[in-house]
Structure formats: structure tokens, C-alpha cells
C-alpha positions as a Markdown table, in Angstrom:
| # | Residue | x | y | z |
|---|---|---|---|---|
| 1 | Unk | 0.0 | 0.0 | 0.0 |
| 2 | Unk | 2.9 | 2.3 | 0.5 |
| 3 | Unk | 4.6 | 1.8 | -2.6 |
| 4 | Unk | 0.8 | 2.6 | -4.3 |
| 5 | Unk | 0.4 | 5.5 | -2.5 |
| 6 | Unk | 4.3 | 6.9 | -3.2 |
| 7 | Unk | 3.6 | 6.5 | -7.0 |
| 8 | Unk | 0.3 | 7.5 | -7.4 |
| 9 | Unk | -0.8 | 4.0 | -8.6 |
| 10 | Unk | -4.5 | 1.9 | -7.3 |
| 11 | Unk | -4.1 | -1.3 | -6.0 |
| 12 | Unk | -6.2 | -4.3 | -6.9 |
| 13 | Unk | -7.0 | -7.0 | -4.5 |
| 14 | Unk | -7.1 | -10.3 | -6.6 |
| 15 | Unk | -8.7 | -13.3 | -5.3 |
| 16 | Unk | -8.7 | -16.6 | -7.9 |
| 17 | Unk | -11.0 | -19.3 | -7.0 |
| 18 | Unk | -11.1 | -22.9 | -7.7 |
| 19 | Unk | -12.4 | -26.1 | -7.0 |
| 20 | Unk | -10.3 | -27.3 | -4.3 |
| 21 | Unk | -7.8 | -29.9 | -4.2 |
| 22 | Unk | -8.9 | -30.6 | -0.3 |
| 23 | Unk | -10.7 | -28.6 | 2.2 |
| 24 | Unk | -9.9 | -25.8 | 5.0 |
| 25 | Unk | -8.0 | -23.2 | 3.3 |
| 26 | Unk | -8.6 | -19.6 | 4.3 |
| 27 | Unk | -9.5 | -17.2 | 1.7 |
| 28 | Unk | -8.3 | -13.7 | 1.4 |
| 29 | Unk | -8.4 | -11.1 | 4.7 |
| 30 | Unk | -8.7 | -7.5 | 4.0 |
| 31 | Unk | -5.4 | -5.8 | 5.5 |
| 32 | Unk | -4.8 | -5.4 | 9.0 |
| 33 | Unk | -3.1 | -1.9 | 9.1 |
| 34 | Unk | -4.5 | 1.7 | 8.3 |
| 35 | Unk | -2.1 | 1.7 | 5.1 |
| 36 | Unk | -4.8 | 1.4 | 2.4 |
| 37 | Unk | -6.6 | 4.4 | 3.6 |
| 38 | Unk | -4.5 | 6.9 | 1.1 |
| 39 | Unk | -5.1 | 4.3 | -1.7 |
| 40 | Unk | -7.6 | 3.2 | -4.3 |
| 41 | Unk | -8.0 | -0.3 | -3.7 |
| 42 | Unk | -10.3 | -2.8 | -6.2 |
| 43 | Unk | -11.0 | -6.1 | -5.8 |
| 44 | Unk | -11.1 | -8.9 | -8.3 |
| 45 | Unk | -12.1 | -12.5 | -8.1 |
| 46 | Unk | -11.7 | -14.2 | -11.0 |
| 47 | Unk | -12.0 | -18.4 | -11.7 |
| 48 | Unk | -8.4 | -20.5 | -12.0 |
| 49 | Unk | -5.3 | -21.5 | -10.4 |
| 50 | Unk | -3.8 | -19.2 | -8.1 |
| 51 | Unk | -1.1 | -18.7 | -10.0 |
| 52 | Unk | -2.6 | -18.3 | -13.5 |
| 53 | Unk | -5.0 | -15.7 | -12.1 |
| 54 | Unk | -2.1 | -13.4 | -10.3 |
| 55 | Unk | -0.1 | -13.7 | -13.5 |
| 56 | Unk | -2.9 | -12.9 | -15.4 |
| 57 | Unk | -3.6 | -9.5 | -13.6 |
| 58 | Unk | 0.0 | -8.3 | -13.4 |
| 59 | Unk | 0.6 | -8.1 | -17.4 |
| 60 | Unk | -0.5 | -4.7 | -17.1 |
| 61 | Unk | 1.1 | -3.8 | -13.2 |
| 62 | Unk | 3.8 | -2.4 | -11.9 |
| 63 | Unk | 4.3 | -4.5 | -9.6 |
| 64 | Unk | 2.5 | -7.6 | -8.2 |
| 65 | Unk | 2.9 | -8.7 | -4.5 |
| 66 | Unk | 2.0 | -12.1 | -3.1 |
| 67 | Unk | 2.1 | -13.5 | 0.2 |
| 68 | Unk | 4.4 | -16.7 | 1.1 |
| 69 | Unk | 2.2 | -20.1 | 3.2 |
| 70 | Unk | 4.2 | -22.5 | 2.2 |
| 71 | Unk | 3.1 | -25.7 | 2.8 |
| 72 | Unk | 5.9 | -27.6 | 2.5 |
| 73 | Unk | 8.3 | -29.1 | 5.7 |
| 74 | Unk | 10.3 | -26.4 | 5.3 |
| 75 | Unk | 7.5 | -23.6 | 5.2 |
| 76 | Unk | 9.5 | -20.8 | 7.1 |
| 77 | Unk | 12.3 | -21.1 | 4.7 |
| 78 | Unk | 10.5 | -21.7 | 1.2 |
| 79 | Unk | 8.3 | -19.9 | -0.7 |
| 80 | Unk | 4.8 | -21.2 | -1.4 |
| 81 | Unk | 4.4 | -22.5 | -4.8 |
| 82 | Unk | 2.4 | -19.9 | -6.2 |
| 83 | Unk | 4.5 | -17.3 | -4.9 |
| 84 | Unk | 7.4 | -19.0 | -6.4 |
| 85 | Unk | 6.0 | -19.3 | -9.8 |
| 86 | Unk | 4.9 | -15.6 | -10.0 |
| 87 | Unk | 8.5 | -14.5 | -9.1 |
| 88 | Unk | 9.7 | -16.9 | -12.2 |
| 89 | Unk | 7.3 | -15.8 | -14.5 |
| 90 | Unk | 5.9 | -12.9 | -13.7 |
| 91 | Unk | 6.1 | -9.6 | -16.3 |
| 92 | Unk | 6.6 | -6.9 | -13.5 |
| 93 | Unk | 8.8 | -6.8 | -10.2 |
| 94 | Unk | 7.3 | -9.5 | -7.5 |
| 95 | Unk | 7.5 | -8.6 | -3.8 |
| 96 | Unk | 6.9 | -11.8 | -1.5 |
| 97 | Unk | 5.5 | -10.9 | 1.5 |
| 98 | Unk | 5.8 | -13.3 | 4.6 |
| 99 | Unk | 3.6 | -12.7 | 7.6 |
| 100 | Unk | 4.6 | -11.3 | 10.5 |
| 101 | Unk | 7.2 | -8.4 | 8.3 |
| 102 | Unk | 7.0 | -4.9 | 7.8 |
């Protein structure tokens, strides 16, 4: 949100939905801080992978950011496998961001 509201750009909230491979995952929180106050913020849901979707919506961004759950044993050192695809093949600079950072 700050790097929206230092270059004047509107951010886009983008939510992909799927049939699910198995149940109990949590779907996308609105932010916890006051940051998106100063910016325009839309929201997308759009059907398809994860992954597909994100990459989809960042052909025309500046900058896409994804969060980091990895699933995996080694979740606290890997990225998740969407956010690891996006940073391979994404058009525009990717920003991971892991919970609990600033």
C-alpha cells in the first residue's frame, strides 16, 4: 500500500477461486493496518489457479505482491508454490511478502 500511495498507482485485490484440491483453506483477509486508507484499492475474483489468475492481472502492473504459506516441511524457509512461480514468470517486479514483516 505504500509503494501505491508513493507512486500514485491503485491497487487491486485479486482473489482466484477454484475447485479445491482438499478442504480448509482460508480465503483472502482485508489488510490489518491503516495503510490502504491513502489508496484506491479494487478487488477482483476471477475463476483458475492461483497462480494463473495473479499472473494474469500483473501483465498490465507495476508490480505484483504475493504473500508466502508454504506448505511444504520447510515452510518458514521456502516460498509457497504460487508465490514462487509468479517470481519466475511474472512480467513486473514481485515482492513476497511473509507474515509477520514490515
Amino acid at each position: 500500500m505504500r509503494q501505491a500511495e508513493l507512486t500514485g498507482a491503485a491497487a487491486e485485490a485479486v482473489t482466484a477461486w477454484d475447485i479445491p484440491q482438499f478442504r480448509g483453506s482460508l480465503a483472502w483477509l482485508p489488510p490489518s493496518s491503516s495503510d490502504e486508507g491513502a489508496v484506491e484499492v479494487g478487488t477482483v475474483v476471477r475463476y483458475g489457479t492461483p497462480a494463473s489468475v495473479l499472473l494474469t492481472a500483473a501483465r498490465e502492473a507495476s508490480l505484483l505482491v504475493v504473500g508466502s504459506r508454504g506448505r511444504g516441511g520447510f515452510a518458514g524457509l521456502l516460498l509457497g508454490s504460487v508465490a514462487q512461480y509468479c517470481f519466475q514468470h511474472a512480467a513486473c517486479p514481485v515482492v513476497v511478502f511473509r507474515e509477520g514483516t514490515e
